[in-house]
CHARMM-style PDB file with segment names, atoms N, HN, CA, C and O in Angstrom:
ATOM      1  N   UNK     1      39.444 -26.041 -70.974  1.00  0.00      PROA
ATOM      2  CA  UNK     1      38.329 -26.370 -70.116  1.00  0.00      PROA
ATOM      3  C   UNK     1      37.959 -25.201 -69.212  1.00  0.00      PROA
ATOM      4  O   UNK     1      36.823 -25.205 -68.739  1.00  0.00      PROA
ATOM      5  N   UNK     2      39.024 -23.912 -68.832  1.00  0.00      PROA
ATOM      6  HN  UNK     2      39.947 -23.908 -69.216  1.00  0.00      PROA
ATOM      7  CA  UNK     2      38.845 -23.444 -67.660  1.00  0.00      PROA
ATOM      8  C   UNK     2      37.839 -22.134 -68.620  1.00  0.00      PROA
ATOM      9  O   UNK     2      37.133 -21.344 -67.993  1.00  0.00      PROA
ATOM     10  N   UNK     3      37.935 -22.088 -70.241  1.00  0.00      PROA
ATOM     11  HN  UNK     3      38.509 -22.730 -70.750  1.00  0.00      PROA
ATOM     12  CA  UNK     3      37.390 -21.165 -70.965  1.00  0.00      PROA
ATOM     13  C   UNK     3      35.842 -21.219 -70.695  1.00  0.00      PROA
ATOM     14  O   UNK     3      34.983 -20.363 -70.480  1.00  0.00      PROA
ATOM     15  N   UNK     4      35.852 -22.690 -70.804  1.00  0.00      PROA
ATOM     16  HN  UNK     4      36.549 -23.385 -70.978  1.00  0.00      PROA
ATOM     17  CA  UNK     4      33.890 -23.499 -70.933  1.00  0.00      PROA
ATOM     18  C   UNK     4      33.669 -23.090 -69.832  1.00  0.00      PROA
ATOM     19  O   UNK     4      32.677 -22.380 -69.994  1.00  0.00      PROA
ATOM     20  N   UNK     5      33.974 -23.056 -68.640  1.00  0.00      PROA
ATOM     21  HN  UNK     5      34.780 -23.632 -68.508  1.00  0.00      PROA
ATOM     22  CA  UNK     5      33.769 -22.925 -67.658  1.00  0.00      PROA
ATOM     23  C   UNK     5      33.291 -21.645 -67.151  1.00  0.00      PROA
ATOM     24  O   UNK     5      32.339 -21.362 -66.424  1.00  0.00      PROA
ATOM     25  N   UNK     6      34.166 -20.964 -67.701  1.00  0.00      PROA
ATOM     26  HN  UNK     6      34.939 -21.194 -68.291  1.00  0.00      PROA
ATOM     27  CA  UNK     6      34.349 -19.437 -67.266  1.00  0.00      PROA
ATOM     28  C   UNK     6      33.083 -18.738 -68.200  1.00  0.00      PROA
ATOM     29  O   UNK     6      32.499 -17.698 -67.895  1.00  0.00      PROA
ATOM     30  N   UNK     7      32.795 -19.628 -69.489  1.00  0.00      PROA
ATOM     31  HN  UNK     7      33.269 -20.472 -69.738  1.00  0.00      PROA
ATOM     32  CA  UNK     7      31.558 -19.004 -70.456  1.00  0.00      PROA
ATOM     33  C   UNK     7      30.427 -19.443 -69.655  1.00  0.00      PROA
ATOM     34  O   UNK     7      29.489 -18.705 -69.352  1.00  0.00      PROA
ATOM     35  N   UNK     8      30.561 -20.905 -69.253  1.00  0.00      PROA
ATOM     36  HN  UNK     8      31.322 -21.504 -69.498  1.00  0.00      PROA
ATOM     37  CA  UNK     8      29.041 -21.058 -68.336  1.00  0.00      PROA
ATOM     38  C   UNK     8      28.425 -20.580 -66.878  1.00  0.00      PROA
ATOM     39  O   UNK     8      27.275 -20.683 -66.451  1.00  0.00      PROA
ATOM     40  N   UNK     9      29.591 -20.028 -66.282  1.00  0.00      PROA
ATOM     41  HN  UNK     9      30.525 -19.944 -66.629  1.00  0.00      PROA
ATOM     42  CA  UNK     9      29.548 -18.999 -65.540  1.00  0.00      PROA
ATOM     43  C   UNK     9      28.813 -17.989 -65.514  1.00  0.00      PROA
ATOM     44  O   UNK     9      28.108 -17.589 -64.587  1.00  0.00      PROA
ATOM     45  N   UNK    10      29.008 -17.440 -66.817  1.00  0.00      PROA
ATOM     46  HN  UNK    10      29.581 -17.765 -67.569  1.00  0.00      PROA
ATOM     47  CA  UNK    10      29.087 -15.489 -66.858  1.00  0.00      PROA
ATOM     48  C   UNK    10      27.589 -15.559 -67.998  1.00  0.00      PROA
ATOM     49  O   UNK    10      26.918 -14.544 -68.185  1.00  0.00      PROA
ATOM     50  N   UNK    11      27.332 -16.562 -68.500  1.00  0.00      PROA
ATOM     51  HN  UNK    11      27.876 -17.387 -68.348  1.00  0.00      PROA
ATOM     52  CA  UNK    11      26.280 -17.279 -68.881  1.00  0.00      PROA
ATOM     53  C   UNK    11      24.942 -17.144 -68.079  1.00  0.00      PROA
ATOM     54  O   UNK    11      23.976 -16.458 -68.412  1.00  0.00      PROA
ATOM     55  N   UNK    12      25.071 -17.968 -66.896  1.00  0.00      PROA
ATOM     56  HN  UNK    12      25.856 -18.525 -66.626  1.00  0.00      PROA
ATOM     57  CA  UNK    12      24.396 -18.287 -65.789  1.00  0.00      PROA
ATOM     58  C   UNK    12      24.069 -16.977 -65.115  1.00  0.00      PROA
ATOM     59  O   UNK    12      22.979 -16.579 -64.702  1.00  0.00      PROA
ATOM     60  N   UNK    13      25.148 -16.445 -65.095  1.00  0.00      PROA
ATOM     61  HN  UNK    13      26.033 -16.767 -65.431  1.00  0.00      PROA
ATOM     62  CA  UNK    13      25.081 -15.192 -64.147  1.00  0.00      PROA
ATOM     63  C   UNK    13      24.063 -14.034 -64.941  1.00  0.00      PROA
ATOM     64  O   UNK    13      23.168 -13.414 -64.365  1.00  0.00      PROA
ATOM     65  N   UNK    14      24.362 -13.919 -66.157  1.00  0.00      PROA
ATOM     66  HN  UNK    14      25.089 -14.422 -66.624  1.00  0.00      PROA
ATOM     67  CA  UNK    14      23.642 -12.804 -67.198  1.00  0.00      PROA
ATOM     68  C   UNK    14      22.351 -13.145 -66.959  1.00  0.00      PROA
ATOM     69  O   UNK    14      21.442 -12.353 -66.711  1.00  0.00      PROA
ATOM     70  N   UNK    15      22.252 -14.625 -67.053  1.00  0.00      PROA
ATOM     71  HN  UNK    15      22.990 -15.268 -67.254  1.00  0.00      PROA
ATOM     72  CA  UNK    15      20.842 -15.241 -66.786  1.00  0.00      PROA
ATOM     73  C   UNK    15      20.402 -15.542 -65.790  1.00  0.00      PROA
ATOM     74  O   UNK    15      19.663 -16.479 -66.092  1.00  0.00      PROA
ATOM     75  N   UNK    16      20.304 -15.331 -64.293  1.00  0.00      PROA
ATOM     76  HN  UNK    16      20.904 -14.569 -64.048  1.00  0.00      PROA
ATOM     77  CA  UNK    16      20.000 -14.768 -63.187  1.00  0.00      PROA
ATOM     78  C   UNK    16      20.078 -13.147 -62.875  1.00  0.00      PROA
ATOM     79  O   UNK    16      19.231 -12.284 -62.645  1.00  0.00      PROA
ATOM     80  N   UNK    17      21.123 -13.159 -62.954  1.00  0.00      PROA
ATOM     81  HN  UNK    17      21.811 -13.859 -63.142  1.00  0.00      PROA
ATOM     82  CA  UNK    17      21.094 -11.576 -62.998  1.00  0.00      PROA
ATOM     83  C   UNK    17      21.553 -10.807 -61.993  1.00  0.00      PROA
ATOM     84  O   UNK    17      21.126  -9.808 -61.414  1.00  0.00      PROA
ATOM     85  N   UNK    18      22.886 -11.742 -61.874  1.00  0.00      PROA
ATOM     86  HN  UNK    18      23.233 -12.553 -62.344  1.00  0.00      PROA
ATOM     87  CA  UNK    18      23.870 -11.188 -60.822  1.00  0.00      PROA
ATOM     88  C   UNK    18      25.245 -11.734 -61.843  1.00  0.00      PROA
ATOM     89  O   UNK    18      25.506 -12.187 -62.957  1.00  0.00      PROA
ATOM     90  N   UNK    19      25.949 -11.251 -60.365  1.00  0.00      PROA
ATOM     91  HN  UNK    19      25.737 -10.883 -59.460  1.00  0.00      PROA
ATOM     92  CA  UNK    19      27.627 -11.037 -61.235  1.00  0.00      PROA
ATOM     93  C   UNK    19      28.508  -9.909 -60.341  1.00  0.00      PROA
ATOM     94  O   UNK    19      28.145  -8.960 -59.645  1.00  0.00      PROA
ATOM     95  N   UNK    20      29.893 -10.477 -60.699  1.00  0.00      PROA
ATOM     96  HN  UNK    20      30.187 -11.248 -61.264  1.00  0.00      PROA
ATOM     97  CA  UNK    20      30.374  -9.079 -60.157  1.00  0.00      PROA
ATOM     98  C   UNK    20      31.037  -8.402 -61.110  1.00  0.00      PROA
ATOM     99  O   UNK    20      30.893  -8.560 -62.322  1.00  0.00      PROA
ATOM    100  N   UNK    21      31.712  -7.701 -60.609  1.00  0.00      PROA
ATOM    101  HN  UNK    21      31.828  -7.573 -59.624  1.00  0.00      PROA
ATOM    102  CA  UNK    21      32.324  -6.629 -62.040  1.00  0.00      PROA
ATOM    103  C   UNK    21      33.524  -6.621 -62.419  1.00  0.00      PROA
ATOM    104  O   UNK    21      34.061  -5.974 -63.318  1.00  0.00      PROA
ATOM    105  N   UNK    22      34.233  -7.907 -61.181  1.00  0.00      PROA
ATOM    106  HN  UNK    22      33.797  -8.432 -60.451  1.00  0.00      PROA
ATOM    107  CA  UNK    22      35.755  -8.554 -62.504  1.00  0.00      PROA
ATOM    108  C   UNK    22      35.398  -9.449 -62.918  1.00  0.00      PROA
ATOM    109  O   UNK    22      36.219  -9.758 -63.781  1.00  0.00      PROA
ATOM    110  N   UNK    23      34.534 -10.254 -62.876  1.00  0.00      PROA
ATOM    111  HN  UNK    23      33.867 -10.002 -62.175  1.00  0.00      PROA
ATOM    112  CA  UNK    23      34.301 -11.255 -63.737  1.00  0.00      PROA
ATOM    113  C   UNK    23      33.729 -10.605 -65.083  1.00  0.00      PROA
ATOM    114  O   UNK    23      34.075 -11.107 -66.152  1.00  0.00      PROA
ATOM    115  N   UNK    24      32.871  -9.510 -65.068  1.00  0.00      PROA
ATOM    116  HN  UNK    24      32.589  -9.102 -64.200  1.00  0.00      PROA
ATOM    117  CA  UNK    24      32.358  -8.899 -66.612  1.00  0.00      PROA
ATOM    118  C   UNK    24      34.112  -8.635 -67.544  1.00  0.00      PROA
ATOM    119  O   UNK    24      34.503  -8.849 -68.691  1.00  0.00      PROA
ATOM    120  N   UNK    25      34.969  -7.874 -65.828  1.00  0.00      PROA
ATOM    121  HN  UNK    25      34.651  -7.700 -64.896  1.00  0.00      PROA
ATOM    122  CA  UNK    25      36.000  -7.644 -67.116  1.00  0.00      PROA
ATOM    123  C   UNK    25      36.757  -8.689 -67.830  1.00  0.00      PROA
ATOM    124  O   UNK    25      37.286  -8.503 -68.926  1.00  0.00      PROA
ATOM    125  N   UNK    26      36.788  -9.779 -67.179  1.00  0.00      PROA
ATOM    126  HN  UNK    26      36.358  -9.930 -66.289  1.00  0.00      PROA
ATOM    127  CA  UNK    26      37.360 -10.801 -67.482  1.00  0.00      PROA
ATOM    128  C   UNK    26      36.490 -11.246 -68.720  1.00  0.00      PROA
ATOM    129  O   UNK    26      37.065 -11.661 -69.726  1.00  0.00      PROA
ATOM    130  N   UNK    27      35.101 -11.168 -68.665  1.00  0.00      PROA
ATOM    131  HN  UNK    27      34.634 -10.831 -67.847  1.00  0.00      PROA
ATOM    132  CA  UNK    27      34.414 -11.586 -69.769  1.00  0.00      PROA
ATOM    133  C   UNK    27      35.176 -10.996 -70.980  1.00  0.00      PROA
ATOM    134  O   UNK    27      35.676 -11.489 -71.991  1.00  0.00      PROA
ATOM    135  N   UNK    28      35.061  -9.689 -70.451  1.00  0.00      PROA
ATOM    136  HN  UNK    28      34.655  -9.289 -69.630  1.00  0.00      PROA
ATOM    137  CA  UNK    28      35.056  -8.665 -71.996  1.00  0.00      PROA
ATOM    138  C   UNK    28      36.670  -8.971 -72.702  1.00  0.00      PROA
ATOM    139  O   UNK    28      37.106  -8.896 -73.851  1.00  0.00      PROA
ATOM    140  N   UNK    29      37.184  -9.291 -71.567  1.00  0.00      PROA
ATOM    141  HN  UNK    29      36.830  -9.351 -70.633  1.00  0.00      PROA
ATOM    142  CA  UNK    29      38.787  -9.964 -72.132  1.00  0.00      PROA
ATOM    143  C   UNK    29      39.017 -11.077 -72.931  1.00  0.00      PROA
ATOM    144  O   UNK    29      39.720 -11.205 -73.933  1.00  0.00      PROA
ATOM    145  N   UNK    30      38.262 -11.920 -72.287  1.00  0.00      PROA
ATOM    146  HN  UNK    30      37.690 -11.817 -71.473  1.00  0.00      PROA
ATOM    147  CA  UNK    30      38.373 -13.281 -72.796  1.00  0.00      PROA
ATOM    148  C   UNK    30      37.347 -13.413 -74.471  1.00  0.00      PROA
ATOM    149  O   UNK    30      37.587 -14.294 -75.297  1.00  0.00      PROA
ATOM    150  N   UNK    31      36.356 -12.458 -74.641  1.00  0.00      PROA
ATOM    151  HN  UNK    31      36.161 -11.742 -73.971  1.00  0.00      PROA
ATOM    152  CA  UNK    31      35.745 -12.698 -75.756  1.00  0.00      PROA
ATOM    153  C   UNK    31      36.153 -11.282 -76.679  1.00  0.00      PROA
ATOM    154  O   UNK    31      35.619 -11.162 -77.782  1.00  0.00      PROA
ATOM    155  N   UNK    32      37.088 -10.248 -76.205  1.00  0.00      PROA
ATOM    156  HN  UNK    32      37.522 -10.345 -75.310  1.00  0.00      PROA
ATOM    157  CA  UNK    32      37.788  -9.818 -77.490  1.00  0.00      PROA
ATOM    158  C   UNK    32      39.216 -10.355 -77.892  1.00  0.00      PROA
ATOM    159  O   UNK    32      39.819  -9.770 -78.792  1.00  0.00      PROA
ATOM    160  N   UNK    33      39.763 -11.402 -77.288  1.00  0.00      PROA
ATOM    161  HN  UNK    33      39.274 -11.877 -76.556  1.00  0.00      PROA
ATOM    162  CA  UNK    33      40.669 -12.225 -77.341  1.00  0.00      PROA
ATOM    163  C   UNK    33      40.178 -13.586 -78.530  1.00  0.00      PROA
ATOM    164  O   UNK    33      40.957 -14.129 -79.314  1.00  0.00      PROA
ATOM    165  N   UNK    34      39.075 -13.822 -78.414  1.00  0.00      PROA
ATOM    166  HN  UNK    34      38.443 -13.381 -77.777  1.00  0.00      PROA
ATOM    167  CA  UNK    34      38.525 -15.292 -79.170  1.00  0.00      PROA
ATOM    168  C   UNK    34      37.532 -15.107 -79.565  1.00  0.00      PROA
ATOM    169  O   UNK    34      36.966 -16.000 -80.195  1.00  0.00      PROA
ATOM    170  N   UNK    35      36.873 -13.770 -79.336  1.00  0.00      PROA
ATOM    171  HN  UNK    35      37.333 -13.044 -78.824  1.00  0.00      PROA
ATOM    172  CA  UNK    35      35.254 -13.469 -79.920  1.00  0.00      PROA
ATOM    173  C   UNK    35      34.722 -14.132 -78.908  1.00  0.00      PROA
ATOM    174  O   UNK    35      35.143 -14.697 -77.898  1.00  0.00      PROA
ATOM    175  N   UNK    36      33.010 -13.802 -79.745  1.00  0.00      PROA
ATOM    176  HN  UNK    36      32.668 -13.343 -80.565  1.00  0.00      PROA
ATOM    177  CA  UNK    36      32.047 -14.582 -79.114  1.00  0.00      PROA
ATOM    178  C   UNK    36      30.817 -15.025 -78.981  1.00  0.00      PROA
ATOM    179  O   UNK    36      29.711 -14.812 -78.484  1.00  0.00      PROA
ATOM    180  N   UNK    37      31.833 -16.145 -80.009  1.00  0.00      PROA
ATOM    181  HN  UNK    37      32.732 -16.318 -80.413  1.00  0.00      PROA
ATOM    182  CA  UNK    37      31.363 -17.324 -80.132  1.00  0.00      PROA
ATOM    183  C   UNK    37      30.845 -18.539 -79.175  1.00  0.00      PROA
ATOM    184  O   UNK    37      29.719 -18.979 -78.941  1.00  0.00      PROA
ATOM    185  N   UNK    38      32.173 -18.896 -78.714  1.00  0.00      PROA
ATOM    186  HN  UNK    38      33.088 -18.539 -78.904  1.00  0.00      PROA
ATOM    187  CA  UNK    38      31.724 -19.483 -76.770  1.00  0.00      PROA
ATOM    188  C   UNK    38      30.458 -19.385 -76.370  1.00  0.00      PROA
ATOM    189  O   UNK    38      29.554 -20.219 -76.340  1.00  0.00      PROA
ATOM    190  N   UNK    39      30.519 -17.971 -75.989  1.00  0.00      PROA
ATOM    191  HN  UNK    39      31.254 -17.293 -76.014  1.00  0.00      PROA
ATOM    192  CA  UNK    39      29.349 -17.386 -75.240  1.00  0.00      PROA
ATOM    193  C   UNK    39      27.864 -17.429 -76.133  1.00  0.00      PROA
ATOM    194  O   UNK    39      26.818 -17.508 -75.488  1.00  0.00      PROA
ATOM    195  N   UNK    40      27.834 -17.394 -77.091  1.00  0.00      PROA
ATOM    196  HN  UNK    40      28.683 -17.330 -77.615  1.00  0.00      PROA
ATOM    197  CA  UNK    40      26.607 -17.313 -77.978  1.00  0.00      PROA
ATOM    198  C   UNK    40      26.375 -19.111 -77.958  1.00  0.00      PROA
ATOM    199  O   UNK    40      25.200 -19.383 -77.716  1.00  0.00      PROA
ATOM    200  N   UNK    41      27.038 -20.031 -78.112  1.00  0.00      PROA
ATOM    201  HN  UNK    41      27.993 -19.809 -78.308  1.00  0.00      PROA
ATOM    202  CA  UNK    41      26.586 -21.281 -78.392  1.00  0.00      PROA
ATOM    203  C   UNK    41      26.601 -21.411 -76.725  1.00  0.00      PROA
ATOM    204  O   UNK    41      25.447 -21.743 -76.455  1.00  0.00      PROA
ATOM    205  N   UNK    42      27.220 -21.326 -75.705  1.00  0.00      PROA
ATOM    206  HN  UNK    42      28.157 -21.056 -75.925  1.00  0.00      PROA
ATOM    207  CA  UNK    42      26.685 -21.882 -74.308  1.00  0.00      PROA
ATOM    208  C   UNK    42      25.023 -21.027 -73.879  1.00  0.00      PROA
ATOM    209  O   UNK    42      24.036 -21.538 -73.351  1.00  0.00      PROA
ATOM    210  N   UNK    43      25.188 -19.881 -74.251  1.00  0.00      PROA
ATOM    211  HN  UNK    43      25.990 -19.465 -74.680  1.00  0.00      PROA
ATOM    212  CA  UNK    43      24.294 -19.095 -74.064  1.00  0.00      PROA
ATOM    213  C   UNK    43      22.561 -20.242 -74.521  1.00  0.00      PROA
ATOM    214  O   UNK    43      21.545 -20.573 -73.909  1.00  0.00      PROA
ATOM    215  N   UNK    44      23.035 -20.423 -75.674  1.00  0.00      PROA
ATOM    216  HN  UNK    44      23.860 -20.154 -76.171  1.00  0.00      PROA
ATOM    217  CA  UNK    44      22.221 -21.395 -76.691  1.00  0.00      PROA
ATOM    218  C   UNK    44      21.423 -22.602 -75.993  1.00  0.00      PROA
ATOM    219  O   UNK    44      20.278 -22.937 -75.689  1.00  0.00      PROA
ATOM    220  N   UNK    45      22.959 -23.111 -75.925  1.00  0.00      PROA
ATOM    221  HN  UNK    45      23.889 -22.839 -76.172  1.00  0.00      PROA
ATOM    222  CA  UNK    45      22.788 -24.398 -75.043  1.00  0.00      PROA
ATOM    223  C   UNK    45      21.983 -24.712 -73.864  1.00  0.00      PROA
ATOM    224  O   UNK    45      21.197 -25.646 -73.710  1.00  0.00      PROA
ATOM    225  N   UNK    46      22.348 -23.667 -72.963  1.00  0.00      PROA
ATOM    226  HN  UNK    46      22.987 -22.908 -73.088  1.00  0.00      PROA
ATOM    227  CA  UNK    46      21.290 -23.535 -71.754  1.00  0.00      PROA
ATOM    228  C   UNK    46      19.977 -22.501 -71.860  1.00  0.00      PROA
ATOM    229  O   UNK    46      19.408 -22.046 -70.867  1.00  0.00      PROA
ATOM    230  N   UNK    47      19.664 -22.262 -73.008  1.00  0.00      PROA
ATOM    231  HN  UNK    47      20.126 -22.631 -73.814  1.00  0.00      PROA
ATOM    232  CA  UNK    47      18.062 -21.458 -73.438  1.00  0.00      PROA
ATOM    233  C   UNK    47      17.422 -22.803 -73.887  1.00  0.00      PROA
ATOM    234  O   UNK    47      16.194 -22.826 -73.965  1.00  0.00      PROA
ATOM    235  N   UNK    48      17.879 -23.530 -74.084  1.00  0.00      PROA
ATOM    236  HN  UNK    48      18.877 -23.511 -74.020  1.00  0.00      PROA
ATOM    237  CA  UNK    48      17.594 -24.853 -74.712  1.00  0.00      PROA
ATOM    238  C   UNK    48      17.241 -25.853 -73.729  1.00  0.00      PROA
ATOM    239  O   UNK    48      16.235 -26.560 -73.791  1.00  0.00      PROA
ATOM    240  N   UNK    49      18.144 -25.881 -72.790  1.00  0.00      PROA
ATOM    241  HN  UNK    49      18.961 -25.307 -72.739  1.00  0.00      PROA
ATOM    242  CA  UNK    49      18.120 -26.672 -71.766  1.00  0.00      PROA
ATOM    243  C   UNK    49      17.027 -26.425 -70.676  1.00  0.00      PROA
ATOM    244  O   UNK    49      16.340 -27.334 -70.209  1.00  0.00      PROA
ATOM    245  N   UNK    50      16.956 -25.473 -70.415  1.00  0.00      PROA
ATOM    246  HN  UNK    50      17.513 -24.734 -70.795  1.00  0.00      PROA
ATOM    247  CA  UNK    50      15.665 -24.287 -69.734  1.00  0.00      PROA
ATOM    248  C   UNK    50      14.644 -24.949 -70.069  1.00  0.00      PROA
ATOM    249  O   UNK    50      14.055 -25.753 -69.347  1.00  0.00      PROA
ATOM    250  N   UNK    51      14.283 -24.566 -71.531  1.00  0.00      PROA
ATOM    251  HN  UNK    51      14.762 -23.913 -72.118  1.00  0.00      PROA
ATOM    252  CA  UNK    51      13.222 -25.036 -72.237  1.00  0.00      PROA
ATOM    253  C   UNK    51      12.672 -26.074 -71.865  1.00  0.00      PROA
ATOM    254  O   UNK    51      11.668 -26.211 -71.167  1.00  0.00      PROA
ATOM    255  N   UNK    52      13.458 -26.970 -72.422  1.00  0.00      PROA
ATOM    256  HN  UNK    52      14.274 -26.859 -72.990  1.00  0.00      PROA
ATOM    257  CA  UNK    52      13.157 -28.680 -72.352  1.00  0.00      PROA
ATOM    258  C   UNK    52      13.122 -28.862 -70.423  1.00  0.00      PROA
ATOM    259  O   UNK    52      12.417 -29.821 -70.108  1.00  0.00      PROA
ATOM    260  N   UNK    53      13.642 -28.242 -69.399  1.00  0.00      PROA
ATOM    261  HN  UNK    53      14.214 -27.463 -69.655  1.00  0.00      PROA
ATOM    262  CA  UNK    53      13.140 -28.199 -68.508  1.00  0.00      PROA
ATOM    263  C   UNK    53      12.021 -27.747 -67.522  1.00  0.00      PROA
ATOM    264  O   UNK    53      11.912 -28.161 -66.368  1.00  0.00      PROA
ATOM    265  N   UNK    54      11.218 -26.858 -68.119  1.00  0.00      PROA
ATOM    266  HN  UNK    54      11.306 -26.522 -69.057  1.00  0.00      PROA
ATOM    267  CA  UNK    54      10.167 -26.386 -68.847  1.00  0.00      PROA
ATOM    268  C   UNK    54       9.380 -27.395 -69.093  1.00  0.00      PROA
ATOM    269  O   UNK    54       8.884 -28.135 -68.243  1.00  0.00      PROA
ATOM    270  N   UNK    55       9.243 -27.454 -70.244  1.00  0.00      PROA
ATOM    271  HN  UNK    55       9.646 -26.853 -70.934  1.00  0.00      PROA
ATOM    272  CA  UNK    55       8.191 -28.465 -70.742  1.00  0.00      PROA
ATOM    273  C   UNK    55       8.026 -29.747 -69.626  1.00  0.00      PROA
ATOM    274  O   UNK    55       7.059 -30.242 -69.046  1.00  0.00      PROA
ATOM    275  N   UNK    56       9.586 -30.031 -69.639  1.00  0.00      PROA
ATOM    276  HN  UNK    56      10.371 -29.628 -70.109  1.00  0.00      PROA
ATOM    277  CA  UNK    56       9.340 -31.560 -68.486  1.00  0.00      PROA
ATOM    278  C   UNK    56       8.458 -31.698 -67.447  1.00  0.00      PROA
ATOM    279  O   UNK    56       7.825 -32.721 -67.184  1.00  0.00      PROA
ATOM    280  N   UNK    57       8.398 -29.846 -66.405  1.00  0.00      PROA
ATOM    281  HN  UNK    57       8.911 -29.015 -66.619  1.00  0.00      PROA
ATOM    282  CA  UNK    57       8.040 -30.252 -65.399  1.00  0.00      PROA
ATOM    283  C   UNK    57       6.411 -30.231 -66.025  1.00  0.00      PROA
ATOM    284  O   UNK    57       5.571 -31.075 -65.713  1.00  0.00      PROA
ATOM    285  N   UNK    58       6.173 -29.121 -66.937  1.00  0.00      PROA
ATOM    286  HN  UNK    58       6.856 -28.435 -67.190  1.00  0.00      PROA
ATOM    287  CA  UNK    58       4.745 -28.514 -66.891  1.00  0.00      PROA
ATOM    288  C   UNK    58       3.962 -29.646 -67.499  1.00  0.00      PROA
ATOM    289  O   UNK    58       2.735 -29.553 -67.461  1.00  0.00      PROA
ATOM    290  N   UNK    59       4.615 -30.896 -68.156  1.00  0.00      PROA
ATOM    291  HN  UNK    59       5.612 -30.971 -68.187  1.00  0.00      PROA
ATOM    292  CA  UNK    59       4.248 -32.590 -68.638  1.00  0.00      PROA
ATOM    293  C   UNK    59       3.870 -33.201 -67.581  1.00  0.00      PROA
ATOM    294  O   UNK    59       2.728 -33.659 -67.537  1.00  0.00      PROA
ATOM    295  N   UNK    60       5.115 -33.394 -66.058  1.00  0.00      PROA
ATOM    296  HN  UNK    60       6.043 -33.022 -66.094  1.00  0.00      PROA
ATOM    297  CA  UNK    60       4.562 -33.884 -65.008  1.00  0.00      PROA
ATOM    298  C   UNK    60       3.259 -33.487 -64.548  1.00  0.00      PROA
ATOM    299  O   UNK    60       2.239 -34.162 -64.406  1.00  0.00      PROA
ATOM    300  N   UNK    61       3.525 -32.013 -64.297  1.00  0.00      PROA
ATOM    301  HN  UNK    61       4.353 -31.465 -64.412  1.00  0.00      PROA
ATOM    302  CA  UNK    61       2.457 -31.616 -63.129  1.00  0.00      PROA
ATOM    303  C   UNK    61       0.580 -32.040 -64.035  1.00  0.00      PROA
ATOM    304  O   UNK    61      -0.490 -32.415 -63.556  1.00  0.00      PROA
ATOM    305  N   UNK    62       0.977 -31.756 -65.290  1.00  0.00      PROA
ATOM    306  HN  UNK    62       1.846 -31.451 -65.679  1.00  0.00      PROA
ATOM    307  CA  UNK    62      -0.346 -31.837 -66.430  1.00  0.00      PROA
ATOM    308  C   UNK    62      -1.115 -33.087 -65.883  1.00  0.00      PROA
ATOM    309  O   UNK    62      -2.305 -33.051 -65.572  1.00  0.00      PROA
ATOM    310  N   UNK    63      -0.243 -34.302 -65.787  1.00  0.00      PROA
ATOM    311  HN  UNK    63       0.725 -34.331 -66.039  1.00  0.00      PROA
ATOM    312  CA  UNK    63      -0.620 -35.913 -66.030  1.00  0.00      PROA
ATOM    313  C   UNK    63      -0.477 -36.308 -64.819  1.00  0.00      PROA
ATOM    314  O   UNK    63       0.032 -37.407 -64.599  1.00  0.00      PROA
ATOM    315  N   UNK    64      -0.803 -35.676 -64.034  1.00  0.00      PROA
ATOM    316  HN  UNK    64      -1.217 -34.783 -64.212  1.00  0.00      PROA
ATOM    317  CA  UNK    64      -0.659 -36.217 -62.514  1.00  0.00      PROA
ATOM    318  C   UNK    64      -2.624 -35.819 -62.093  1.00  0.00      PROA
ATOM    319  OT1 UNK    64      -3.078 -36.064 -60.976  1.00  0.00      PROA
TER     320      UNK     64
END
C-alpha cells in the first residue's frame, strides 16, 4: 500500500509541478527495483480522472 501511495504522490507532483529531490530519488529507486509500471497505470488513472473532471464541470457550467 505504502508503494500506491508513494506512485500517487510523485504522480501528482510531476503533474503540478513541484517535488523535492529525495522523493525523485526515491522514485528512481523504487521504479528500477519493480519498473514502471505503477507509475504509468496511476499516471493513467488520474489523466483519466482529470478528464472526466473536466467534462463534468464544463457539463455543469454549459446547462445552467
Amino acid at each position: 500500500m505504502g508503494q500506491l501511495k508513494q506512485a500517487f504522490k510523485a504522480v501528482f507532483s510531476a503533474i503540478v509541478g513541484i517535488g523535492k529531490r529525495e522523493d525523485l530519488v526515491k522514485d528512481f529507486e523504487q521504479t528500477a527495483k519493480q519498473g514502471p509500471w505503477l507509475y504509468i497505470v496511476v499516471a493513467l488513472v488520474m489523466t483519466v480522472g482529470f478528464i472526466a473532471l473536466v467534462m463534468t464541470i464544463v457539463k455543469i457550467v454549459l446547462s445552467t
